[in-house]
C-alpha positions in Angstrom: 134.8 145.7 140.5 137.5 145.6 143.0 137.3 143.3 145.7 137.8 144.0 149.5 138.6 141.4 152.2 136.3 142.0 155.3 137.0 140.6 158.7 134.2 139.5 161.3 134.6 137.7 164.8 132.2 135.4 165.9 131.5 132.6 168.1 133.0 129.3 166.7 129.6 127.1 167.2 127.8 129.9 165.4 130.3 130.1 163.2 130.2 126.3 162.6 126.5 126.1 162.3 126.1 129.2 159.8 128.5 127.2 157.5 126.6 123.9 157.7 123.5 126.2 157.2 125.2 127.6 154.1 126.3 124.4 152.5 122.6 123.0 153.2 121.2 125.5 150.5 124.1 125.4 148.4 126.2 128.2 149.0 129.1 129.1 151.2 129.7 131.9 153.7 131.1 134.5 151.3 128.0 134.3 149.3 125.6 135.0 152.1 127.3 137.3 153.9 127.7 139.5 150.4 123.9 138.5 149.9 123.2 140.5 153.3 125.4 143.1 152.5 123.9 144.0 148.9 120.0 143.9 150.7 121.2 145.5 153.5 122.7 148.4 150.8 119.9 148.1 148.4 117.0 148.8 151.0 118.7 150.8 153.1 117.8 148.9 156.6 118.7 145.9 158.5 116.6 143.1 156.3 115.0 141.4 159.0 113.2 143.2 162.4 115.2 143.9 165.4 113.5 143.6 168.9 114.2 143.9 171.9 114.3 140.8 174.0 111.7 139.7 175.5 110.9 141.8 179.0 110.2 138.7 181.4 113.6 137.8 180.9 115.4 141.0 182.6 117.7 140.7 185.6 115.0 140.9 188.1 113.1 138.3 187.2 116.0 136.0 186.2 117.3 136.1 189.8 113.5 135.5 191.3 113.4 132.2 189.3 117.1 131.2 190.2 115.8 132.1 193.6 112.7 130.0 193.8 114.4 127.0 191.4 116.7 126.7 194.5 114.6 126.9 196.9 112.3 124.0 195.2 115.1 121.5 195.0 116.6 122.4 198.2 113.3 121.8 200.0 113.3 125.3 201.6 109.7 126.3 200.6 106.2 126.4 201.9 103.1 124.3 200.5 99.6 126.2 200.5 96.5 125.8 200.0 95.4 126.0 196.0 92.4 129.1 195.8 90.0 129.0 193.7 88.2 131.6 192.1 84.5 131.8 190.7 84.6 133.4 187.3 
């Protein structure tokens, strides 16, 4: 079968880590890469699950925690009382 080169970019400390994780279970890139590519072929989907990230972690949110992370070690907040609740 005829053989096709395939280019990819990635980040170098992913790229770095993927092949000390390849060479850990004795293979090299190539092999995994073609390993995806023939599962990825022979079922026809993406072989692991996809998901969004995780929702607390949008924009919003992320700029309220910068926010108050700020504010604690500048000093800028108020103390209050802790409430209780009865169950």
């Amino acid at each position: 079968m005829a053989q096709s080169t395939m280019s990819i970019r990635v980040n170098s400390d992913d790229k770095m880590q993927f092949e000390r994780f390849c060479e850990s279970v004795g293979m090299n890139p190539t092999v995994a890469v073609n390993m995806f590519v023939k599962t990825v072929i022979r079922k026809q989907r993406i072989p692991f699950k996809i998901e969004a990230p995780d929702p607390f972690y949008n924009q919003e949110n992320m700029s309220r925690l910068k926010k108050s992370i700020q504010q604690m070690e500048t000093g800028n907040f108020k103390e209050h009382e802790l409430i209780e609740v009865d169950d």
